[in-house]
C-alpha positions, 0 to 999 in steps of 0.5 A: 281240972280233969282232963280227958285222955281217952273216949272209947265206946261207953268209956272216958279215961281222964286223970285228976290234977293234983291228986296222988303221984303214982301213975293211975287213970279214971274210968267213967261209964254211965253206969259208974266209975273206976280207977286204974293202977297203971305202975307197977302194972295195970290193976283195979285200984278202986270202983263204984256201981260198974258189973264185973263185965263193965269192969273187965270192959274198962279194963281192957280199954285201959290196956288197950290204950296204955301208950296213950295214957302213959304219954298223956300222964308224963305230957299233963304231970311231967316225968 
């Protein structure tokens, strides 16, 4: 299951269950996908076939909605 957290513009943030615990968020675009570190603070862990613009661009909503996918990681995985 992978729920989703977050629909903004091109982008959908969801989590996987079952995955790692370190606390991160996937970014998928239609032209690729990324993955996000969230702790200690929000880098790029991880993408496949997005631009350096797309990636700046998932980077940036990932930031703009951090309270969102925190208060959806503790809600989906527990504290």
């Amino acid at each position: 299951m992978a729920p989703t957290v977050v629909r903004d513009g091109p982008f959908r943030l969801f989590f996987f269950s079952r995955e790692e615990p370190r606390m991160h968020v996937h970014v998928a675009h239609p032209d690729g996908e990324a993955k996000f570190w969230i702790e200690p603070s929000v880098a790029l862990a991880s993408h496949t076939g997005l631009s350096q613009k797309e990636l700046a661009a998932a980077e940036e909503v990932v930031r703009r909605h951090l309270q969102e996918i925190t208060d959806a990681w503790y809600k989906h995985f527990g504290r």
